[in-house]
C-alpha positions in Angstrom: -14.2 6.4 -22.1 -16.4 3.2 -21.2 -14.8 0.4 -19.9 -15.2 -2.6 -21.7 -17.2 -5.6 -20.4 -14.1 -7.5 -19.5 -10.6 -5.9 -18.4 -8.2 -4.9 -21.1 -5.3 -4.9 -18.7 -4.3 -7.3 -15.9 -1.9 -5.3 -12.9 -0.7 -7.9 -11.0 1.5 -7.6 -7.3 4.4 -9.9 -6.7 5.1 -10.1 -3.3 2.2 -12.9 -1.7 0.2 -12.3 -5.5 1.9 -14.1 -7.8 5.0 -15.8 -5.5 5.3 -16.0 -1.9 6.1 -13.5 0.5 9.1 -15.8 1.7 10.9 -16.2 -1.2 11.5 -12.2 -1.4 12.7 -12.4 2.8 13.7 -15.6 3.2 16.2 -16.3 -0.3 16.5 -12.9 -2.3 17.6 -10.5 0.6 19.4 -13.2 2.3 21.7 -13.6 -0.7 22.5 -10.1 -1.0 23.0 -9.4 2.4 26.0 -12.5 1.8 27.0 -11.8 -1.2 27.4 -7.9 -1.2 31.1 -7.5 0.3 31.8 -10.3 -2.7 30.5 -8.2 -5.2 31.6 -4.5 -4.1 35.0 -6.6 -4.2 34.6 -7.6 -7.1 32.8 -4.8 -9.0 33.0 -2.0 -7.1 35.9 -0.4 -9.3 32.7 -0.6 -12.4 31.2 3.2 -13.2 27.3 1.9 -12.5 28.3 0.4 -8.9 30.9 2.8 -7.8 27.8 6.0 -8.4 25.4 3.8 -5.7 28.3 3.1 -3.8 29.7 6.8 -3.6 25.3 7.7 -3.2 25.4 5.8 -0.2 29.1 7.5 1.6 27.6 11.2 0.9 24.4 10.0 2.5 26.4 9.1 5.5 28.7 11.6 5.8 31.2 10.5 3.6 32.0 7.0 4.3 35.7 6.2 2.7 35.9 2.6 2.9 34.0 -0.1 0.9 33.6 -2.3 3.8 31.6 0.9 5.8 29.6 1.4 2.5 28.7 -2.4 2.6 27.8 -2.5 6.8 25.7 -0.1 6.0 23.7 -1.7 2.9 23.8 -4.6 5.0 21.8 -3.0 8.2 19.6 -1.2 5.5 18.7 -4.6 4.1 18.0 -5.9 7.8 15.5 -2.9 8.1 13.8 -3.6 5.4 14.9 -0.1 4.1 13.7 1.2 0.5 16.7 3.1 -0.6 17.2 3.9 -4.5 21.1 2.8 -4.1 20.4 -0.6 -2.1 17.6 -1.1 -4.3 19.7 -0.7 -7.3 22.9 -3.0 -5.9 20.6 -5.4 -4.6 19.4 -6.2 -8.3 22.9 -6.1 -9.8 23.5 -9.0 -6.9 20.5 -10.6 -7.8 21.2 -10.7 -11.4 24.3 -12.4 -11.0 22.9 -14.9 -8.7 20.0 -15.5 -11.4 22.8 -15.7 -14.3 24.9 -18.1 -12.5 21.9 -20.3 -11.8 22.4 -19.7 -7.6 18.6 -19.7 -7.8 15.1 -19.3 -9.5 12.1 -17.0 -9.0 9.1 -19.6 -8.1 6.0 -18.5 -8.7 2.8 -20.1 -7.8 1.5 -22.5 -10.4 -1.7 -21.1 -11.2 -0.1 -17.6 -11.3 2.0 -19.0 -14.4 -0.9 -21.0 -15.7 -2.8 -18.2 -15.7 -0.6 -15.8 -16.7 0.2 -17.9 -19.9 -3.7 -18.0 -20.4 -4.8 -14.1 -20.4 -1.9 -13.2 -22.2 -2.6 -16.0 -25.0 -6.1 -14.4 -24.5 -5.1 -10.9 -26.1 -5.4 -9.2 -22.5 -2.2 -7.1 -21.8 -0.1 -8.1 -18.8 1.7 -5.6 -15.9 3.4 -5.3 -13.2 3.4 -3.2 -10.0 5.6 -4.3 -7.5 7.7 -2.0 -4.6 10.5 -3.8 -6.1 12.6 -2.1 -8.5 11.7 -2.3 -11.9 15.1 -4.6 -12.9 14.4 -6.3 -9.9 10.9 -7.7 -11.7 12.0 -8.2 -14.6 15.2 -10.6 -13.3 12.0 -12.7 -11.1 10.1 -13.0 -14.3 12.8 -13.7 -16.8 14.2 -17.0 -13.8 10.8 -18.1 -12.7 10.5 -21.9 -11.9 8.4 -22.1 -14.9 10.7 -20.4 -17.4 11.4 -17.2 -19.0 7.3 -15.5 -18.9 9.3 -12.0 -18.8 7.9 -11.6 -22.5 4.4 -12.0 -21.5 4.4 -8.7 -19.6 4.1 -5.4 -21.6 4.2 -3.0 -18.6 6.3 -2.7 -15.4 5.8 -0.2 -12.7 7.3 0.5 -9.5 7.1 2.6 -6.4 9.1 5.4 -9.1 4.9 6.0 -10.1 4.4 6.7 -6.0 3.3 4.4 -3.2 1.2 1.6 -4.3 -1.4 2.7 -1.1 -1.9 6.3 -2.9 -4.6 6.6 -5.3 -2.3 9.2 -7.7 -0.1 6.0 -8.5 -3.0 4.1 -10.2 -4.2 7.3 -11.9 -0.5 7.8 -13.2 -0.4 3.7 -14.2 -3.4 3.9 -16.0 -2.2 6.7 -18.1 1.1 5.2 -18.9 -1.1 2.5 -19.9 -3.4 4.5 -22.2 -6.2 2.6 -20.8 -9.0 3.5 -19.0 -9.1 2.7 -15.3 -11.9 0.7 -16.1 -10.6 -1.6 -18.0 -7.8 -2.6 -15.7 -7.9 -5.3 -13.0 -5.4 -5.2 -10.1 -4.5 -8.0 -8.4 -2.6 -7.5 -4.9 -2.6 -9.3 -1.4 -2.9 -6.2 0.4 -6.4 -4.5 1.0 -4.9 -1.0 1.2 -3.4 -1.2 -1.4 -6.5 -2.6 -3.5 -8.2 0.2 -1.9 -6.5 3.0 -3.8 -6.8 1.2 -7.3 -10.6 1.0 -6.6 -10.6 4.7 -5.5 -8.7 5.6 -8.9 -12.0 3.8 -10.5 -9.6 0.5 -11.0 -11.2 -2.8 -10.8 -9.7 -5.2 -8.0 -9.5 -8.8 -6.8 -7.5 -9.5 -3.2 -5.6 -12.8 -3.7 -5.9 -14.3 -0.6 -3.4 -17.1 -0.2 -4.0 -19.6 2.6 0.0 -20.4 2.0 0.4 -16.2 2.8 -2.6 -15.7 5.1 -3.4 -18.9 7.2 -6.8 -16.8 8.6 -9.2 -16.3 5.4 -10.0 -12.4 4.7 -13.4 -12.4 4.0 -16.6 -10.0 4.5 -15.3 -6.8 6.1 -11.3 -8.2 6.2 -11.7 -8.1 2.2 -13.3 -4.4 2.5 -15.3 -5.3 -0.4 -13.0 -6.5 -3.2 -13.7 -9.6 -5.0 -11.7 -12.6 -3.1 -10.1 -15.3 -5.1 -7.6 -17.9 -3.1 -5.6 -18.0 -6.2 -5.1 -17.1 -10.0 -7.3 -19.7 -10.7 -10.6 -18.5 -9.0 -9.8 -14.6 -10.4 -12.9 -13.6 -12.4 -11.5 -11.9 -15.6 -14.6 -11.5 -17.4 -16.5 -9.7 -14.4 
């Protein structure tokens, strides 16, 4: 297939892309870590939280007591672990704290903005994120600027493979049904831009002086177009 002259798909990051890297470590994971022995508490007696709950005991050989289980999540969340059970009870906290108005997702204003724009332009919007898929669609659907969960049309997460390994891209693009080509990722992370490019992807690092205080130009940028926010993001290139 030839790509077209301007991307049919825009692949967006969260994390430092399209909100800041604080609000993910300094208010989301916070608020589990503090609210988790509420909710096990509370709902740990439900089917969909008692099968992460039990995951977690076998993993550690058989933990009988909820207040063990929830230690452990807690520590896993202070090592920043990725686990498929804390992942999966951090967005049932999470959701509740969205649904009870505790909090809201902001995102950068000319991420909305722009967001709002290519979408009203006919371009199709995703998401790629190492947070769970739920978990993306709770930040999108509480965002500062409203409910822009509709505007995407494609979620992915690290269930494709790492977002530093060229496969995932390959695999994205096909879920996709769109050339590689025609798809323009957006990420703060080089290595990560690196991979999309080397799945024939086409790339822009968002480099955020709010993120990144030291601009990452010429050989920091490895190449990729640089735009300091949604606003300077070529989408015609």
């Amino acid at each position: 297939m030839t790509p077209s002259l301007s991307p049919a798909v825009i692949l967006t990051d969260i994390e430092g892309t399209t909100s800041s890297i604080s609000f993910v470590k300094d208010v989301l994971f916070p608020y589990a870590r503090r609210e988790l022995p509420r909710f096990v508490r509370e709902h740990g007696h439900e089917p969909e939280v008692r099968r992460w709950l039990d995951a977690v005991a076998l993993e550690n050989g058989g933990l009988c007591q909820d207040a063990m289980i929830v230690e452990t999540l807690q520590g896993w969340i202070d090592e920043d672990r990725k686990h498929t059970a804390l992942k999966a009870l951090q967005g049932m906290v999470w959701e509740a704290g969205y649904r009870d108005a505790d909090f809201t997702a902001p995102l950068y204003s000319d991420a909305a903005a722009a967001l709002r724009r290519w979408h009203g332009e006919g371009r199709r919007l995703a998401v790629y994120s190492s947070g769970s898929v739920p978990a993306q669609k709770l930040l999108f659907a509480h965002t500062d600027d409203g409910d822009l969960g509709g505007l995407f049309s494609g979620w992915f997460d690290t269930a494709v493979g790492g977002k530093r390994e060229v496969a995932s891209y390959a695999r994205i693009a096909d879920a996709l049904e769109t050339a590689p080509g025609d798809i323009l990722f957006l990420s703060d992370v080089v290595a990560e831009l690196d991979a999309a490019r080397d799945a024939g992807l086409r790339t822009t690092l968002i480099d955020r002086r709010e993120d990144y205080p030291e601009p990452r130009t010429d050989e920091a940028a490895n190449g990729h177009p640089r735009a300091t926010g949604f606003d300077g993001v070529d989408a015609e290139a």
